[in-house]
Every structure is written in structure tokens, then in C-alpha cells.
N, C-alpha and C positions, 0 to 999 in steps of 0.2 A: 726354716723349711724352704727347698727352692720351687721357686715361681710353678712352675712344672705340675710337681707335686698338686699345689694347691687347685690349679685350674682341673686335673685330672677328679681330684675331689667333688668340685665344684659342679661337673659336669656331671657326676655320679649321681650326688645328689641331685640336681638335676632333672636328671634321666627318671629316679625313683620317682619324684615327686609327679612328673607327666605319666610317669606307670599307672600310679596310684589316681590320677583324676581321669584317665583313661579308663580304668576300671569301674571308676564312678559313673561316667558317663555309658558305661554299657548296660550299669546296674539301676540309674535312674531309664533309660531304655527299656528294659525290660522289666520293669518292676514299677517304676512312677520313683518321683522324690521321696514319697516315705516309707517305702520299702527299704531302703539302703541303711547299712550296719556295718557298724567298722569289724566286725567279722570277715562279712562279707567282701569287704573294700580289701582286709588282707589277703584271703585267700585268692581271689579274684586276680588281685595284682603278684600274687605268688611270695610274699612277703610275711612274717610273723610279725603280728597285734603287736609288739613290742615296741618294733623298727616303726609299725606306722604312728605309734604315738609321738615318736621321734619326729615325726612330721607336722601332724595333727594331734590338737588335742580330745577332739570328739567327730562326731560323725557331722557336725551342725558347720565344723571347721569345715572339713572335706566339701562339704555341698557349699558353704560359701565361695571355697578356692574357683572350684570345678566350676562356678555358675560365672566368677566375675570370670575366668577364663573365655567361658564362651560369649559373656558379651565380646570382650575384646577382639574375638575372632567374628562375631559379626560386625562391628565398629572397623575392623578390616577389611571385611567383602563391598561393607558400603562406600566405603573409600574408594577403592576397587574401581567402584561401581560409577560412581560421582565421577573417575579420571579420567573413564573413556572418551572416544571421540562423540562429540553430537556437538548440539547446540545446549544451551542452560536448559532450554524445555524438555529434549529428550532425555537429557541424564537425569535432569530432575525426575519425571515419570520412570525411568529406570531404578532410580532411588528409592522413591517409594511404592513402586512394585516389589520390589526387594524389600524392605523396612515390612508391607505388609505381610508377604509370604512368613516373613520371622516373626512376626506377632500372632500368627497364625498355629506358633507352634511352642505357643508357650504353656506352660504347664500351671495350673488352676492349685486351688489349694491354700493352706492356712501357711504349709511350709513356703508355697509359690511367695508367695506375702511377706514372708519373713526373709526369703533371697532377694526382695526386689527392695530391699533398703540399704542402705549403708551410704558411703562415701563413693564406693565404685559405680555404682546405680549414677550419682547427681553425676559424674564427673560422663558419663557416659553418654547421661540426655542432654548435659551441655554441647557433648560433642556433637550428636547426632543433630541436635536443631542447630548448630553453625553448619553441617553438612548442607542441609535445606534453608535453612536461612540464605545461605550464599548464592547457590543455585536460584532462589526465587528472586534475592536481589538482580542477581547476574538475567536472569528471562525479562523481568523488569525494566530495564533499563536498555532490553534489544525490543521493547514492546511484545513480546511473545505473552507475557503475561500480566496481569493486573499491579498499577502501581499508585491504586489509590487509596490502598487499605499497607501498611509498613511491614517490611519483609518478613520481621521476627513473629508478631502478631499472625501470620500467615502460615511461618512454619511452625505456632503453635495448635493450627487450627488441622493443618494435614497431621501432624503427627498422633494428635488425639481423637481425629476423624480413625486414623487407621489401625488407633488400639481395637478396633470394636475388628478386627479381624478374628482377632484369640479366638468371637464365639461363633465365627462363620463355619460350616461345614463344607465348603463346597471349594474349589478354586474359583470356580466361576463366580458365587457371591464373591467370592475375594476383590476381583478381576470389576465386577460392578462398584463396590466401596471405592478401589480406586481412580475408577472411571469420573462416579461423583464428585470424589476428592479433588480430581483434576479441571473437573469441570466450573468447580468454583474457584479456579484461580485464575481463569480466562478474562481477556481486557473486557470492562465494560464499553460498548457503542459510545 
């Protein structure tokens, strides 16, 4: 079969497969995580239950795909995020003003619980604490921030400081948690 062909395929598929999480993501939107049905997820994506099983094999697949997707795309912003121009302290505080705003909009639940495990989960919070790990190392070592408690230790303390976003209502409590957060990594006198 030539080269051509196959990429053409590839792409198809592809395409389907982001339809189809795209649809999910409208449907956990409007409806919450346990709302969604692979009914739903075909008609939605304009596709017959068939083609989607071709994909997926239940509706638990789909919401797995569709959830590690969207870490990856925040594990992208925070990148993003971390590249800009500043100093280690600014990006760092940009980092996790952003890291909290997303914890902020996580979705609660027995099924929430059942997305937040697997292999793409650990591979994710590794990433994300060498994000802030690095940053604090890097603020440390310009003295902008505290270097007598160890970096890693430190970015495991903001980042579980700013899970308690999830149950904040407000931006402003947001915007306070990471005020706090930050205010504990300032050098000691």
C-alpha cells in the first residue's frame, strides 16, 4: 500500500478520534462526567455507535482518552507558562496561578476519582512538580526564594497547597490560596 495512502488513513482516523473527544468534551460541559453515553458521544460526533466502538470500547474508554487529553493540554499551557520571560520567581507565581485556576475547575465525583488514576495521572504530576521544582530551585539559588527547606519538598508543598482550589468559589479565594502559597516560599531573615 503506498506511503500516501497510509498517512491519508492515519489522519482520518485521527480526525475521527479528536471528533469524537471533542464531542465528549461538549457533553461532559453540558451535562457533567456522568451524564455522557456513547450514544450520545456518536450522535454528537455525527458518527454511528458502530464506527465508535471501533474507537472505543465503552463510554469509561472515551472519558479516559478525552480526560488524559486535556491534562496534556494543560501540562502544555503550563509549559507555555514556565517559558516566558521574567525571573524564576515571576514565572514560578505565573505557574502556579495558572496550576490553581485548573484545579479550580476540576470536576468532583466518584467518576472524577476513577479519571484521576492510571499511568497518565503519575506521569503528569511528575511532570508538573519538575515544572516547579525547577522554577523554585532556579528562585533559590538567585536568593528570590527560600533555600533552606529542598526544592522538590517545596514543590510538593504548593502543589497540594493549591489542590484546595477545586473547592474555592470565588477567584479572589483563588488569588488569596496563592498569595499564601507564595508567601511561604519567601527567604527567611
Amino acid at each position: 500500500m503506498p506511503k500516501l495512502w497510509n498517512e491519508t488513513i492515519d489522519a482520518h482516523r485521527h480526525a475521527v478520534r479528536e471528533a469524537i473527544l471533542d464531542a465528549t468534551a461538549q457533553l461532559v460541559e453540558t451535562g457533567g462526567l456522568r451524564s455522557v453515553t456513547m450514544s450520545q458521544v456518536a450522535e454528537r460526533t455525527g458518527i454511528g455507535r458502530a464506527t465508535l466502538y471501533k474507537y472505543f470500547s465503552d463510554v469509561d474508554a472515551v472519558l479516559l482518552a478525552w480526560h488524559e487529553r486535556q491534562i496534556n493540554a494543560h501540562l502544555q499551557h503550563l509549559g507555555e507558562v514556565r517559558d516566558r520571560a521574567g525571573t524564576a520567581g515571576e514565572r514560578l507565581e505565573a505557574v502556579l496561578r495558572s496550576y490553581a485556576a485548573i484545579a479550580r475547575q476540576r470536576h468532583g465525583g466518584e467518576l472524577a476519582t476513577y479519571l484521576h488514576q492510571g499511568e497518565h495521572i503519575t506521569h503528569a504530576e511528575r511532570h508538573l512538580t519538575g515544572i516547579v521544582e525547577d522554577l523554585i530551585a532556579e528562585g533559590a539559588q538567585a536568593g528570590d526564594l527560600r533555600s533552606d527547606v529542598p526544592a522538590a519538598e517545596l514543590a510538593q508543598y504548593c502543589l497540594h497547597a493549591l489542590t484546595a482550589a477545586a473547592g474555592l468559589t470565588s477567584k479572589a479565594a483563588v488569588t488569596r490560596l496563592v498569595d499564601v502559597t507564595l508567601h511561604g516560599l519567601r527567604p527567611i531573615p
